[in-house]
N, CA, C and O of each residue as an XYZ file, in Angstrom:
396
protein
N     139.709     98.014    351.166
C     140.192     96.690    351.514
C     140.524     95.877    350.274
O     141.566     95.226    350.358
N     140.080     95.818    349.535
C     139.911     95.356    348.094
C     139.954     93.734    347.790
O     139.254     93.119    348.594
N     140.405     93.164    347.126
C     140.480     91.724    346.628
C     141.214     90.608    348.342
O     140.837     89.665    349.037
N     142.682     91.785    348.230
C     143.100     90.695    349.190
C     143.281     91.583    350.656
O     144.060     91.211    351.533
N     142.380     92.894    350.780
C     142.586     93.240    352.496
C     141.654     92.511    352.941
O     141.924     91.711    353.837
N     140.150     92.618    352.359
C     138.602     92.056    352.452
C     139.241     90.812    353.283
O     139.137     90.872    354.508
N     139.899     89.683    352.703
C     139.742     88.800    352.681
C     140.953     88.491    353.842
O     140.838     87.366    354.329
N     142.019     89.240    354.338
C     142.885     89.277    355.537
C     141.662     89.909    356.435
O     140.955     89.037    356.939
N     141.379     90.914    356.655
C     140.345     91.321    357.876
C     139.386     90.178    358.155
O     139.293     89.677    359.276
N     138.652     89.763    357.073
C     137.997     88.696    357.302
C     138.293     87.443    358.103
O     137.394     86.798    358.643
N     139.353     87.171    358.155
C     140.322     85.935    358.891
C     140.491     86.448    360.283
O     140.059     85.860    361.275
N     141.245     87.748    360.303
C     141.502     87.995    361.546
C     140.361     88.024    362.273
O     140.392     87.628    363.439
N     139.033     88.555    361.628
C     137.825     88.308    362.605
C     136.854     86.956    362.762
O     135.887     86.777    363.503
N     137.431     86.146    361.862
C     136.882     85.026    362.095
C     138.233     84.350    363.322
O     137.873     83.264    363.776
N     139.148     84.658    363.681
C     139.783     83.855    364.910
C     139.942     85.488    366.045
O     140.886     86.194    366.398
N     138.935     85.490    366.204
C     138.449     86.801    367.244
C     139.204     87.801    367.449
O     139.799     87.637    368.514
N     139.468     88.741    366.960
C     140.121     89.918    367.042
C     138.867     90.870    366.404
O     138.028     90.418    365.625
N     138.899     92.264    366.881
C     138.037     93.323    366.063
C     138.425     93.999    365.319
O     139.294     94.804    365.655
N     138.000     93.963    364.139
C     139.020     94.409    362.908
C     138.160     95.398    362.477
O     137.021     95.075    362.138
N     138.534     96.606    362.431
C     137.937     98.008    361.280
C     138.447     97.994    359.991
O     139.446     97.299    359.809
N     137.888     98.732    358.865
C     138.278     98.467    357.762
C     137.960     99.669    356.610
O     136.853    100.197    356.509
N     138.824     99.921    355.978
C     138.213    101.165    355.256
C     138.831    100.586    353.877
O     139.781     99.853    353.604
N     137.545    101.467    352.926
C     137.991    101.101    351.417
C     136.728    102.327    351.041
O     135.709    102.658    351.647
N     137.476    102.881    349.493
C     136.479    104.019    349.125
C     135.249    103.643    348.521
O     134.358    104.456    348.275
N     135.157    101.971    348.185
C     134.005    101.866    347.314
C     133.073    100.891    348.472
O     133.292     99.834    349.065
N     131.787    101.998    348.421
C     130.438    101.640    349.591
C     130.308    100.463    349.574
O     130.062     99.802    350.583
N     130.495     99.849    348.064
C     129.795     98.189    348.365
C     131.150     97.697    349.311
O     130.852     97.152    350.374
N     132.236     97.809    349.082
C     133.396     96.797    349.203
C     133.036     96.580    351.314
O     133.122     95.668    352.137
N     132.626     98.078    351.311
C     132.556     98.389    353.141
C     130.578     97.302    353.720
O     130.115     96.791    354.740
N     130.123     97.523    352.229
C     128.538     96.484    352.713
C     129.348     95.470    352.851
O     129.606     95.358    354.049
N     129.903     94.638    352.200
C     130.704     93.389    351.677
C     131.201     93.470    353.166
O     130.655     92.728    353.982
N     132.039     94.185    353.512
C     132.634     93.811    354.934
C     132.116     93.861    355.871
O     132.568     93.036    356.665
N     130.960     94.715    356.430
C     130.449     94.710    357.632
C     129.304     93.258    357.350
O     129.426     92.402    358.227
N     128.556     93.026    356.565
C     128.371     91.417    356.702
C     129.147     90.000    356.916
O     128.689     88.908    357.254
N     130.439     90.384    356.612
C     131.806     89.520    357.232
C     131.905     90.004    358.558
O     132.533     89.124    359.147
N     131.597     91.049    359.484
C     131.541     91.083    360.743
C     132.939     92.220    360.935
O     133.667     92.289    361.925
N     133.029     92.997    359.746
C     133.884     93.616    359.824
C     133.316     95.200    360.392
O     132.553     95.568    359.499
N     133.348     96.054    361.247
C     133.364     97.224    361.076
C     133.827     98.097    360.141
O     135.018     98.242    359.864
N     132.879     98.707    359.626
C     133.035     99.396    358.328
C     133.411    101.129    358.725
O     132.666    101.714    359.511
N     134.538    101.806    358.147
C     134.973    103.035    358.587
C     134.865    103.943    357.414
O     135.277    103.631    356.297
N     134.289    105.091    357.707
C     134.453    106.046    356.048
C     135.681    107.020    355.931
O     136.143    107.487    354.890
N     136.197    107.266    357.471
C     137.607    107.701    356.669
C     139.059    106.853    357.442
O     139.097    106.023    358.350
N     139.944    107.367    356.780
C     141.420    106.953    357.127
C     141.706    107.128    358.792
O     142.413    106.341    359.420
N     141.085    108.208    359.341
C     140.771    108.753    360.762
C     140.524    107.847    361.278
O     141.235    107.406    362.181
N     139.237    107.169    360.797
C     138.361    106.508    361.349
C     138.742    104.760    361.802
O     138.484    104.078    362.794
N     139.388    104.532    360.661
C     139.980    103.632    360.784
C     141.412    103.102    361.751
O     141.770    101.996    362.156
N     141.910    104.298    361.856
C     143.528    104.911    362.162
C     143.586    105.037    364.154
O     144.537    105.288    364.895
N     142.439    104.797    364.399
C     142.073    105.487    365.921
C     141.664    104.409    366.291
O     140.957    103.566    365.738
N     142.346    104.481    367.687
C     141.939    103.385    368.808
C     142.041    102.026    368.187
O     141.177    101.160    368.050
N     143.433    102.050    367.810
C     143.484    100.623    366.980
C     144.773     99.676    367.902
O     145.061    100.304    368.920
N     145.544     98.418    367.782
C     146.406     98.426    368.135
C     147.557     98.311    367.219
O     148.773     98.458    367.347
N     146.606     97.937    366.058
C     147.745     97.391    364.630
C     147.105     98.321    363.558
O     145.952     98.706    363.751
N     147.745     98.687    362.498
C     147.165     99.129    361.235
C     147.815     98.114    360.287
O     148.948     97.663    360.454
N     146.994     97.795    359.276
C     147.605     96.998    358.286
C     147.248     97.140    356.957
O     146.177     96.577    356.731
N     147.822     97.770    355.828
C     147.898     98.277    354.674
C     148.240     97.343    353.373
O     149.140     96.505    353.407
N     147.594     97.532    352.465
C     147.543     96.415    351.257
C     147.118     96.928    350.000
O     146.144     96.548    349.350
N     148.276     98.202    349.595
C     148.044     98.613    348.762
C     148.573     98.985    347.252
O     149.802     98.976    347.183
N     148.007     99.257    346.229
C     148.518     98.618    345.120
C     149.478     99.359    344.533
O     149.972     98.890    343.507
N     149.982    100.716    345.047
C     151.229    101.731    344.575
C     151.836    102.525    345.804
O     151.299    102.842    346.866
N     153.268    102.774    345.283
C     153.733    103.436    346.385
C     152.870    104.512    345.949
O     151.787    104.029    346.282
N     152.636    105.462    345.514
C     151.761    106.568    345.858
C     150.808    106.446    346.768
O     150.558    107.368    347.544
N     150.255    105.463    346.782
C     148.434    105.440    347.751
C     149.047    104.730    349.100
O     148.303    104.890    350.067
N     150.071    104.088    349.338
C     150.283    103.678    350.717
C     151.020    105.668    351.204
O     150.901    105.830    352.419
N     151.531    106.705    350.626
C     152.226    107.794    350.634
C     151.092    108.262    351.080
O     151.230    108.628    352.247
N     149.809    108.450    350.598
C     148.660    109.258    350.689
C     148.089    109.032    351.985
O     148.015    110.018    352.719
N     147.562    107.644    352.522
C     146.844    107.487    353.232
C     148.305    107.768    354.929
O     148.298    108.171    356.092
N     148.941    107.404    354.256
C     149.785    107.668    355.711
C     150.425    108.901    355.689
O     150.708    109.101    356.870
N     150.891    110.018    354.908
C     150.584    111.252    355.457
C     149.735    112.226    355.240
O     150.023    113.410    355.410
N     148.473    111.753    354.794
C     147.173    113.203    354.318
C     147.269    113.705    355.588
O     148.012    113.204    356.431
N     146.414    114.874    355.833
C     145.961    115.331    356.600
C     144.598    114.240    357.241
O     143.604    113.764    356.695
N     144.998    114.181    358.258
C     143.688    113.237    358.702
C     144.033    111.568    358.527
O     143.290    110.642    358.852
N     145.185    111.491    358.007
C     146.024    110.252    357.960
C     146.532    109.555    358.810
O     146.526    110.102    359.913
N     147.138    108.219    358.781
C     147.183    106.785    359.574
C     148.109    107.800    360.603
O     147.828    107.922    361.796
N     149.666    108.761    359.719
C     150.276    109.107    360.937
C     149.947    110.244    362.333
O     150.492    110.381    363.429
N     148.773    110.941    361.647
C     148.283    111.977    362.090
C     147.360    110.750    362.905
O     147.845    110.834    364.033
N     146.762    110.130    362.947
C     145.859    109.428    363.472
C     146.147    108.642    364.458
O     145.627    108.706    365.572
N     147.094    107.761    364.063
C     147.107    106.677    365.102
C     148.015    106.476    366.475
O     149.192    106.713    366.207
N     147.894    106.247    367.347
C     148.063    106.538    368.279
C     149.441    105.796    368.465
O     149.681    104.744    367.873
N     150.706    106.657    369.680
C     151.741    105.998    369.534
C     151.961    105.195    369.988
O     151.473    105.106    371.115
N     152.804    104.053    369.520
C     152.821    102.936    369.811
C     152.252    101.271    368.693
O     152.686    100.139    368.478
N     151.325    101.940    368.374
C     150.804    101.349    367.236
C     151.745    100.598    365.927
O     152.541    100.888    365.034
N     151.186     99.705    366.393
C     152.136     98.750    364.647
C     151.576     98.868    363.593
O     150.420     98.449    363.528
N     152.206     99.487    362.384
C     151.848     99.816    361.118
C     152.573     98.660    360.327
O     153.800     98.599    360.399
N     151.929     97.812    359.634
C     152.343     96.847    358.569
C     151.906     97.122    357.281
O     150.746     96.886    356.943
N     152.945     97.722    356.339
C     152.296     97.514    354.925
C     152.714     96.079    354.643
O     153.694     95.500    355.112
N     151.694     95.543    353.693
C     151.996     94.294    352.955
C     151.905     95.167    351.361
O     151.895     94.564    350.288
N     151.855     96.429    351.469
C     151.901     96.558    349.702
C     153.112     96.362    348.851
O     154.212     96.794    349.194
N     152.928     95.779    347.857
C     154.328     95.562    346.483
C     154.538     97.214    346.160
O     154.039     97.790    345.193
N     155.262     97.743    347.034
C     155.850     99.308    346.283
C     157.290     98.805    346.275
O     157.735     97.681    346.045
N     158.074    100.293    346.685
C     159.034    100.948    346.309
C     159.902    100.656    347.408
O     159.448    101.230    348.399
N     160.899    100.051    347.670
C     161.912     99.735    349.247
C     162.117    100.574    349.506
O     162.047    100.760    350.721
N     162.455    101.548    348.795
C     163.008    102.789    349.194
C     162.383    103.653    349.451
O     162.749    104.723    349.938
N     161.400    103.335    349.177
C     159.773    104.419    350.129
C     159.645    104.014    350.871
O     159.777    104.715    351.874
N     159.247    102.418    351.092
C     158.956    101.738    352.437
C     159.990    102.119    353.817
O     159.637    102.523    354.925
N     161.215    101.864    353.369
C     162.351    102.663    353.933
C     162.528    104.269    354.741
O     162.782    104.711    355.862
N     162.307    104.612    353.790
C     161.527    105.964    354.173
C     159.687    106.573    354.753
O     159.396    107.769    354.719
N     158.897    105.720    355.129
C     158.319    105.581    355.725
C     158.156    104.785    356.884
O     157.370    105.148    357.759
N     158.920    103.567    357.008
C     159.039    103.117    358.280
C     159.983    104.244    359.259
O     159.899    104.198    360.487
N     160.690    105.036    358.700
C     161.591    105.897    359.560
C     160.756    107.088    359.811
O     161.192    108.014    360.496
């Protein structure tokens, strides 16, 4: 989640919505489940039974990773689902991943 997902999930669950949340570093996920966030350990986990996904990340490589690994947002999430990156990459990746 980092500096500025922490702090978007946090909002959305303070005006009632249930927000899951994944980030690789343990504290960042303590940090969130005391904000009332559900804390997820993988991309799966996060990616499932959602209605929105929302991404905030700091290179086109790592928004590339988490949405097609194996076990990833696209492998994961169910169709229909709205995927929003807010990350500063590449248009022309973004481009090519919204398609």
């Amino acid at each position: 989640m980092g500096n500025m997902g922490i702090n978007m999930a946090a909002n959305l669950h303070k005006n009632g919505f249930d927000v899951k949340g994944y980030d690789l570093s343990e504290a960042t996920l303590q940090r969130a489940e005391g904000m009332g966030i559900k804390p997820a350990t993988t991309i799966k986990e996060v990616s499932t039974e959602v209605d929105y996904i929302v991404t905030s990340l700091p290179r086109t490589q790592d928004v590339e990773y988490i949405l097609r690994e194996d076990g990833g947002v696209f492998a994961s999430a169910s169709e229909g689902t709205c995927i929003v990156d807010s990350s500063t990459i590449s248009p022309i990746a973004a481009k090519e991943f919204s398609e």
